[in-house]
N, C-alpha and C positions, 0 to 999 in steps of 0.2 A: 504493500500500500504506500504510496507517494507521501512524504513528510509533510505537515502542512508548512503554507510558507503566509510571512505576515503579507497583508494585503496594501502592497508600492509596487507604484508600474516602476518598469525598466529603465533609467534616465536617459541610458542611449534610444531606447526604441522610441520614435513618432510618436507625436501626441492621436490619443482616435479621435478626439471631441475638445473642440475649443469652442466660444462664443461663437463665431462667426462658423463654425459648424453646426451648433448648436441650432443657430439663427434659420440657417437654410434649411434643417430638418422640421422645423417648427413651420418655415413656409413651404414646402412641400406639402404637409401636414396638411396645414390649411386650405390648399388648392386642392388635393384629392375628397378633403369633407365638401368645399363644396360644388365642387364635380359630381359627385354623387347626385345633387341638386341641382345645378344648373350642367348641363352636359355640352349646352353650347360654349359654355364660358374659353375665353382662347387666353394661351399661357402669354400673351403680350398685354393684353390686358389685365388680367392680374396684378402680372409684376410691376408694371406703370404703378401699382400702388405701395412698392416694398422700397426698400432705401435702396438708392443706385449702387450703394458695393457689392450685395450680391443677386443681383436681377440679371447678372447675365449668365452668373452659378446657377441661378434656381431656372432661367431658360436651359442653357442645356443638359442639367439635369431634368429637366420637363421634357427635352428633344429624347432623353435615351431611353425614359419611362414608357413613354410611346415608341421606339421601336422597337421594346420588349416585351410589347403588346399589354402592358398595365392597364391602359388605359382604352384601349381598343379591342374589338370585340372580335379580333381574331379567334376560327377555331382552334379547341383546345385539340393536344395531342391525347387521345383516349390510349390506357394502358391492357394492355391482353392479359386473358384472363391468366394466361401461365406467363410470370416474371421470373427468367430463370430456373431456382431451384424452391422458385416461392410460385404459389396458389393463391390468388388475390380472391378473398373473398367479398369482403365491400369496406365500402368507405366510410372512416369513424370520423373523418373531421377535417374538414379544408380553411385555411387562412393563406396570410400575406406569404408566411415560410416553408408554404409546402400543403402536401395531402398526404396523409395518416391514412391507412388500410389496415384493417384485419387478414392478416395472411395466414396460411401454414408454407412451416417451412419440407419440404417433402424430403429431404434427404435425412432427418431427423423425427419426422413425423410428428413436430410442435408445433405451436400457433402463435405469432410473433406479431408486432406493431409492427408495419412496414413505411418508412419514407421516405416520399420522392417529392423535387423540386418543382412549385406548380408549372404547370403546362405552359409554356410561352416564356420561361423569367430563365431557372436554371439549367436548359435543357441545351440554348442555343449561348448562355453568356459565359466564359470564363468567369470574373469576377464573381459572378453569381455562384458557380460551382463551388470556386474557393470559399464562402460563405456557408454553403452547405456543408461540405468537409470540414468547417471552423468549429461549426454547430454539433458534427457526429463528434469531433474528438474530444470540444469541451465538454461533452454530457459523459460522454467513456471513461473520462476521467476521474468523474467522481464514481464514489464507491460508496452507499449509503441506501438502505431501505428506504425510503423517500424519495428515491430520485429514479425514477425509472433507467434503468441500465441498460445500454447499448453492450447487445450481441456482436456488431459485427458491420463492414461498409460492406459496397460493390458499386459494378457497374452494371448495364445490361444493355444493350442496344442504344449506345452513348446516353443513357442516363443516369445518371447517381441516385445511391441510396443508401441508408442505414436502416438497419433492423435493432428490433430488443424488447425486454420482457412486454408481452401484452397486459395493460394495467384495466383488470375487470370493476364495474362498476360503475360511479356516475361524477360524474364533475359538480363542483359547490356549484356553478352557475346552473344547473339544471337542477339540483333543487332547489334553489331562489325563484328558477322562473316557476317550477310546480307550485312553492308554495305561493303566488302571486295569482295562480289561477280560483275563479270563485270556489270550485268544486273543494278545495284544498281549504278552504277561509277555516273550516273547526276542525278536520282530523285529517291524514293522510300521512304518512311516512316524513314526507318534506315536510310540515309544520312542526311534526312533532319531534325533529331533528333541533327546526330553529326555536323552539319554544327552550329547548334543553342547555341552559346558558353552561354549564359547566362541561357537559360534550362537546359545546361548541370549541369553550376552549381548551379541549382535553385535544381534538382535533389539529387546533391549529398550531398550538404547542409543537405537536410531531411536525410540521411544516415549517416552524422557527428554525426546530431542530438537524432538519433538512439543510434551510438554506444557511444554518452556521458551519455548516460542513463543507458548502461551495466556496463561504466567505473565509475560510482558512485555507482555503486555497487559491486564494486572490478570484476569484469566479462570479459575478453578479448576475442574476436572473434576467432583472430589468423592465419584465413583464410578467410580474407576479398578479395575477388574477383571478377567478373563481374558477373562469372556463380552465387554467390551468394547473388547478389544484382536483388530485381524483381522490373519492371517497368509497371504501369498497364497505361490503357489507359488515364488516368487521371494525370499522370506523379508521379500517389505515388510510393516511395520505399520504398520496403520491404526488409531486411538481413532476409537471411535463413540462415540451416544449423550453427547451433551450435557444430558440433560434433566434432570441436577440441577447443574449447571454455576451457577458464580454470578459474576457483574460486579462486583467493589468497585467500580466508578464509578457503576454503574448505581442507577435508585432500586428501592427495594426492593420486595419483594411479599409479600402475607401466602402462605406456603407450604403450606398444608394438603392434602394426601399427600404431599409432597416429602422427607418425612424420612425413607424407609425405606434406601435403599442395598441395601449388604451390609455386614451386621454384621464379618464377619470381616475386611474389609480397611478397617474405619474406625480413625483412627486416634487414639493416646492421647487427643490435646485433642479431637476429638469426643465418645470417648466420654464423657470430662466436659462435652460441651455447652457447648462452649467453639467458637469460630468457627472456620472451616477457612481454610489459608491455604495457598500454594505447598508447604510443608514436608507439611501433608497429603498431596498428590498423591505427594511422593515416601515418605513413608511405603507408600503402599496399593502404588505400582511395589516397593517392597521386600518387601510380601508377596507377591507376586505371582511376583518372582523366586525368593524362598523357597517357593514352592511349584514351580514349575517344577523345583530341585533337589531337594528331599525328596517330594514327589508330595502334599503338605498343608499348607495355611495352617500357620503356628506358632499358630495361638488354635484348639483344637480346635471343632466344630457345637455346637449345644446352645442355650438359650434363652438371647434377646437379652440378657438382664441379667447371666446366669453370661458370655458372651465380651463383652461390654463391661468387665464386673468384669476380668474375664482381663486385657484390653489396657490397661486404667489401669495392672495390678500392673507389667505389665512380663514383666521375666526370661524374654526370647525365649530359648528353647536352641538350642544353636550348631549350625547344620546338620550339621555333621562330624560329632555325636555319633550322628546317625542314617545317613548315609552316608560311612564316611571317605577316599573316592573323592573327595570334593568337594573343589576348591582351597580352598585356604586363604585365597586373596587374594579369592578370589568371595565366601569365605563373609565373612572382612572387608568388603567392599562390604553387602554383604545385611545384614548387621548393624548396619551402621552408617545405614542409612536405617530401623532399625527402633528406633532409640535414642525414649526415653519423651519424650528432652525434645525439642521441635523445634531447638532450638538446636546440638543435638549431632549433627545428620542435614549431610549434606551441605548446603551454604550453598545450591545451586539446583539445580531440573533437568536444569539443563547442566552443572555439578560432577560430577551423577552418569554423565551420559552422556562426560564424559569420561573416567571411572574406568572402567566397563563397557568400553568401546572400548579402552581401551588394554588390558585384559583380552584380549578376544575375537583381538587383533590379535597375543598373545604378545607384548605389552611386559614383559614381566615374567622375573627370575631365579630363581633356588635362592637367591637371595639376598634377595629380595622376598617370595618365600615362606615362608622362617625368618623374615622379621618379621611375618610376617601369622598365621605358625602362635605367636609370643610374643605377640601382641595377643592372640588369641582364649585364649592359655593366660591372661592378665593379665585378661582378659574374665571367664573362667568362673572366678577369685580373688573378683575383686568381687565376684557374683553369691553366691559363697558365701558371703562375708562379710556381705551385705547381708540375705541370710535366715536367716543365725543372730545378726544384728542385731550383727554386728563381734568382738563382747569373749569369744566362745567362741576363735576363730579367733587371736584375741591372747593370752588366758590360756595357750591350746596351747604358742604360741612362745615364752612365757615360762618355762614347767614346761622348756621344751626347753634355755633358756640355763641353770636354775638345775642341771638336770641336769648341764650343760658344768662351771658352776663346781664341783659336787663331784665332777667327775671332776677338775680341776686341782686341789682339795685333797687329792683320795687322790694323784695324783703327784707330789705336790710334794717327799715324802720323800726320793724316790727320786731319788739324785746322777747317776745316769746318764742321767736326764729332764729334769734342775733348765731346761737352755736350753730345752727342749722344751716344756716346762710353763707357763715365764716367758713364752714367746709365746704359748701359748695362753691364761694367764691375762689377758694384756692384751685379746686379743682377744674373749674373752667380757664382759670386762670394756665393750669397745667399744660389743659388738651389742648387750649391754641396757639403754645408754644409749640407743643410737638406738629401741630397742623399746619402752622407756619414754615417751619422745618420740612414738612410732606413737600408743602408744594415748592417750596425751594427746591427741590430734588427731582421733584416731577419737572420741573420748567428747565431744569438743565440737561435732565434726560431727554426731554421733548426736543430740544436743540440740534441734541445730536440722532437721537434717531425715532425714539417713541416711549410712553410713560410706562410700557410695560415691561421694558426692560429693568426698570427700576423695582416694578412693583413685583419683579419673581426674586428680587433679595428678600428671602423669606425672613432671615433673622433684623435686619433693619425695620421690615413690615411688623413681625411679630413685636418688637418694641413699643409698639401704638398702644395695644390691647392683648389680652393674656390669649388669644387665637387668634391675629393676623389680622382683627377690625379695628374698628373707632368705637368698640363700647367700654365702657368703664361701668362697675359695682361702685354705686353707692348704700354705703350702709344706712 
């Protein structure tokens, strides 16, 4: 078994993705969403709308998409029913990286996942081939129950393929769409799957597990998502589909189709076109999870530029807001692999799959709980401070202490209040120092980037109040 190695590309080898990489994968992106929709739209008009440095990248990357027939409706190459030393029996699943068959392999008399490059892309492109063979070797390389294993390459009548274990059972996005259908609304196998919050994450725990095994081998998914998470009846997962998967060690390849994904589970530094790293993968497993509990990504459908816009901004809403059914401690988890910075996500894949696990296993009190239901109240604070840009939310508590002090001036007359008063005046006197102090600190945060950054210094916040607010015991 290959040692793991820490996860640093190569400093000699090419960079794969820089902004202006990034840039053009994102308007490629764009143009194919909405080509889907407008079929007339022509690639000069488009780009007339993109910044002149790479409008003549994303044209003829748009010229080569078209004579690789992406975009045109060339017939496909249909495969026979005997491929070599394999029995195609049908087809489990076609996307951008190929088509996935059910085969037996007949010199062995076993039943294998077979795949080959879709019809029209890898069959006539070089570059496209080397892609393909990127794809078979990065997936053979890992060794882990979770990651579906590659048998074996070939060729067959100039086409490529890879074979490997057949993974039986159903993908997370096929029981999302079952349980989305009316018939399924009170019982069915898929409800009663997603009703089972400690399955769910007993489930994806094994899938954390998975990708901490690729990510100690410098390896990133990339497109981690429901359709490529399988669930057999046993509750094992399996991650398929390697085909946007990236090597930091490895040298790099010019990408062209490689950037489409799924918009909804890419994560913040993507969508700025910024490189993907381990912290990726567990972002996308957080939406993922967040959709298992609420029945929908938190970036609602819509055109790739409005849900990318979406996931730069941030301000995931707290699942509980839509189910209050949901633990508090899951919904903490969930949230915390959805944080904008990668830094503030779980340290690794195995971080998270220990947190999930001990979840699933009822590690957890009423005690554990009241702290995870003060995080997400401390959570949805920030959030609101952060969109009325702080100093509404501070003016507020200010108008509130000035109110306190003319209440202590109207009773201070009063001799049968005077000890009464005397405490209380100190004590307003207190909190609009410290509040004074807040927005000092908020307004120089604000400066430089946003009040929220200030207000996840927990132990500064926690100094206000003996849990992280502005209330104070009066005896």
């Amino acid at each position: 078994m290959p040692q793991p190695r820490p996860f640093a590309p190569d400093p000699t080898a090419p960079r794969s993705c820089n902004r202006d990489e990034g840039a053009l994968d994102l308007a490629l992106a764009a143009y194919l969403e909405r080509h889907e929709h407008e079929p007339e739209l022509e690639p000069e008009a488009f780009a007339a709308s993109l910044p002149e440095t790479i409008q003549p990248r994303v044209l003829r990357e748009l010229a080569e998409l078209r004579e690789l027939d992406r975009l045109t409706a060339a017939p496909a190459r249909e495969l026979p029913p005997r491929f070599g030393d394999f029995r195609l029996l049908h087809l489990l699943g076609e996307g951008g990286g190929g088509r996935v068959f059910e085969a037996e392999q007949i010199s062995l008399g076993r039943r294998v996942a077979l795949k080959t490059p879709r019809p029209g892309a890898g069959t006539r492109a070089p570059a496209q081939n080397a892609r393909f063979r990127r794809e078979a070797q990065i997936t053979a390389a890992l060794d882990h129950p979770g990651i579906a294993a590659v048998h074996g390459t070939g060729m067959h009548d100039g086409i490529p393929f890879y074979y490997g274990r057949l993974v039986e059972g159903w993908s997370l996005q096929q029981l999302l769409q079952a349980a989305r259908e009316p018939a399924a609304a009170h019982h069915g196998p898929a409800t009663a799957f997603l009703r089972d919050r400690p399955r769910i994450a007993a489930c994806l725990a094994r899938a954390a597990d998975a990708l901490a095994h690729a990510h100690e081998r410098s390896i990133v998914h990339r497109d981690i998502k429901p359709a490529n998470l399988m669930l057999d009846a046993h509750d094992r997962v399996t991650i398929i589909d390697f085909g946007l998967a990236e090597d930091a060690n490895a040298e790099a390849l010019t990408r062209t189709g490689d950037f489409l994904g799924t918009p909804q589970y890419m994560s913040p530094e993507q969508a700025n076109a910024a490189p993907a790293g381990p912290a990726s993968d567990v972002y996308a497993l957080g939406v993922v999870l967040y959709e298992c509990l609420t029945g929908a990504p938190p970036t609602p459908v819509g055109p790739v530029p409005h849900v990318l816009a979406a996931i730069r901004r941030g301000n995931i809403a707290d699942p509980t807001a839509t189910d209050a059914s949901i633990p508090a401690e899951l919904a903490a988890i969930t949230l915390r692999c959805l944080e904008t910075q990668p830094s503030a996500r779980f340290a690794s894949a195995g971080e998270l799959a220990t947190a999930l696990r001990h979840f699933a296993h009822g590690g957890f009190s009423a005690r554990t709980e009241r702290r995870a239901r003060r995080q997400l109240q401390r959570r949805a604070w920030r959030r609101s401070l952060h969109r009325r840009g702080g100093r509404a939310a501070l003016a507020t508590a200010g108008a509130v202490a000035a109110t306190l002090v003319a209440a202590c001036a109207w009773a201070g007359p009063l001799p049968t209040k005077a000890g009464a008063a005397a405490e209380l005046r100190a004590l307003v006197v207190a909190t609009t120092r410290r509040l004074a102090t807040l927005e000092a600190r908020v307004s120089s945060t604000l400066a430089r980037d946003s009040a929220a950054q200030l207000l996840n210094q927990r132990d500064e916040i926690g100094a206000v109040g003996p849990h992280g607010d502005l209330s104070v015991d009066v005896p």
